[in-house]
VOGU-3710 file (C-alpha; in Angstrom, 3 decimals, decimal comma):
1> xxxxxxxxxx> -126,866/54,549/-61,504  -125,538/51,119/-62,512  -127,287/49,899/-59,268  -130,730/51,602/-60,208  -130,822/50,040/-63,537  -130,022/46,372/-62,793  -133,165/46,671/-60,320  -135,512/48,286/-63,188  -134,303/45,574/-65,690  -134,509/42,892/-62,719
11> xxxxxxxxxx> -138,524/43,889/-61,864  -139,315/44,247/-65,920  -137,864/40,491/-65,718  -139,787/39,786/-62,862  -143,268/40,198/-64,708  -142,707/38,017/-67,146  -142,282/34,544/-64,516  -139,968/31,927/-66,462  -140,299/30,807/-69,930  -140,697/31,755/-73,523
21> xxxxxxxxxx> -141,862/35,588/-72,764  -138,811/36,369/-70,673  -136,466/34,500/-73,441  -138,064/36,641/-76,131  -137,234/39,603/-73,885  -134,147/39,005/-73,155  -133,199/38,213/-76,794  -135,328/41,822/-78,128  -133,134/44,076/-75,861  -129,859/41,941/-76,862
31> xxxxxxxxxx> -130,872/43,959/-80,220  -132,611/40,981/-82,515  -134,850/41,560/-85,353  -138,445/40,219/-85,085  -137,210/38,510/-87,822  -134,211/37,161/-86,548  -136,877/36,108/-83,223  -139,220/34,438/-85,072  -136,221/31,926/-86,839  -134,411/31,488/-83,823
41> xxxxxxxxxx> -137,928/30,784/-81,809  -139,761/28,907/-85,040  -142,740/30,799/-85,480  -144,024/33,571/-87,311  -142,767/37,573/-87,232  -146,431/38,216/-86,387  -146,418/35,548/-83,832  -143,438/37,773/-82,126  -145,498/40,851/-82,912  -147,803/39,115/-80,726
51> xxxxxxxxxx> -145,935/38,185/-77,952  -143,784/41,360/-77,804  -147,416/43,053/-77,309  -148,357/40,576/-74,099  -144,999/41,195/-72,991  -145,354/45,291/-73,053  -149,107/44,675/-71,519  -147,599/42,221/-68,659  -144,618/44,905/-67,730  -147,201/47,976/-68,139
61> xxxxxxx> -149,810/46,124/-65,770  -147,011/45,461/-63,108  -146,158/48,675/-62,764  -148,749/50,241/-61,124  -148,673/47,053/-58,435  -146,944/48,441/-55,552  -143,901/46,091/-54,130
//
């Protein structure tokens, strides 16, 4: 089960290349506020609104891509 879930967690990571998007992420499902995100990333909470949308869009598109 452990297994399974490092590999779903691994591919949502995968979508997202390098950068900002996967630090954002990372940081949401550590449990930060948006507005907690946008002070630690120095822009707005709609900014993160933003991003957290084009991050749910990128992960949602990839998933119908076979491997």
């Amino acid at each position: 089960m452990v297994l399974m879930m490092q590999e779903s967690v691994e591919r949502f990571f995968s979508h997202l290349g390098v950068g900002q998007l996967r630090d954002l992420a990372g940081a949401k499902l550590e449990g930060y506020s948006n507005a907690e995100l946008a002070q630690r990333f120095g822009c707005s909470e709609r900014t993160i609104e933003r991003r957290l949308h084009l991050i749910r869009e990128k992960v949602t598109a990839g998933i119908g891509r076979p491997e």
